[in-house]
C-alpha positions as CSV (number, residue, x, y, z in Angstrom):
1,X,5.6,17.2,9.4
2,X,8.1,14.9,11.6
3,X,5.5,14.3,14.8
4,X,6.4,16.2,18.3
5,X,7.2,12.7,19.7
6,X,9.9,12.4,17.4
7,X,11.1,15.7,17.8
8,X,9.3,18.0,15.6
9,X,8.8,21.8,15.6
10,X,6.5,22.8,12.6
11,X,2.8,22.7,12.8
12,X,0.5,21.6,9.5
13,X,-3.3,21.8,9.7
14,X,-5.0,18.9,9.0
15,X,-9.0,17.7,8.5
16,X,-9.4,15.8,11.6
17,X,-10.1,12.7,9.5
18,X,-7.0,13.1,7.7
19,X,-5.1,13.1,10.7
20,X,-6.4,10.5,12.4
21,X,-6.2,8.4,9.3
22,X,-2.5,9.1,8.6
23,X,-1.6,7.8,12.1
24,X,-3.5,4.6,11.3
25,X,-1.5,3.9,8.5
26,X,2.1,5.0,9.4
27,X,4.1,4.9,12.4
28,X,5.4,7.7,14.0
29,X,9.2,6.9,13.2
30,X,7.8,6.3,9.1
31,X,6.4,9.9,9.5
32,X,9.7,11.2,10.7
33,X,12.2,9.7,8.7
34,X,9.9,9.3,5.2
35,X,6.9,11.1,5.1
36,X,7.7,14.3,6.5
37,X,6.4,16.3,3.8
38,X,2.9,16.9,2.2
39,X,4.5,15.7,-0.9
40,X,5.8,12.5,0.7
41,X,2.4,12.0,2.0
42,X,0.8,12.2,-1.1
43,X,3.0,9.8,-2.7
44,X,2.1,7.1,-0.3
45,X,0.1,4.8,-2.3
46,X,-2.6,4.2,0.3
47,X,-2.8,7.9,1.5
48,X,-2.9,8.7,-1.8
49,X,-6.1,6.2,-1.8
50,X,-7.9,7.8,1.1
51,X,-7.2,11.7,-0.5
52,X,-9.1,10.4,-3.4
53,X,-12.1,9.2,-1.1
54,X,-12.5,11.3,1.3
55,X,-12.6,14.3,-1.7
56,X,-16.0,13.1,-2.3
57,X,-17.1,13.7,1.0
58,X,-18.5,16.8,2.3
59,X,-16.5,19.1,4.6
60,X,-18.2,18.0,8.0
61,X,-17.7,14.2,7.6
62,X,-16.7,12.4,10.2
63,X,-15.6,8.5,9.9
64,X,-13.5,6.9,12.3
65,X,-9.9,5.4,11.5
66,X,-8.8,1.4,12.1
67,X,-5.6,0.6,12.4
68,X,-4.1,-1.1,9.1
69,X,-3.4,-4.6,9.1
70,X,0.5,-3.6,8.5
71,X,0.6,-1.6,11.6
72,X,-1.3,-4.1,13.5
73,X,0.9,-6.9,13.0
74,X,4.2,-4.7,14.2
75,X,3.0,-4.7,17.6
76,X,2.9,-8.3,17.9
């Protein structure tokens, strides 16, 4: 699961929700380099968080993602 950006090839589908929410948690070069895999994903303490959340939920919920406070402060 390495993004396109950083040159990967495979394709995973994803909820929408749980796409958009990975991204707001990890960079792009953290996705290539450490979470590449499902597993990894799972593993990540605060995706691991949202899984258990958004399991409650039902299959058309929508909820928009932030930015996490980690990721904010790297752009500065």
């Amino acid at each position: 699961m390495t993004p396109k950006s950083k040159g990967g090839e495979e394709t995973q589908l994803l909820h929408s929700v749980c796409h958009r929410q990975i991204h707001a948690l990890l960079t792009e070069t953290e996705l290539a380099n450490h979470f590449n895999t499902i597993h990894a994903l799972q593993q990540h303490p605060d995706v691991k968080k949202f899984v258990g959340w958004i399991k409650t939920k039902p299959l058309d919920f929508k909820e928009r993602s932030r930015k996490s406070k980690r990721l904010k402060s790297l752009k500065k």
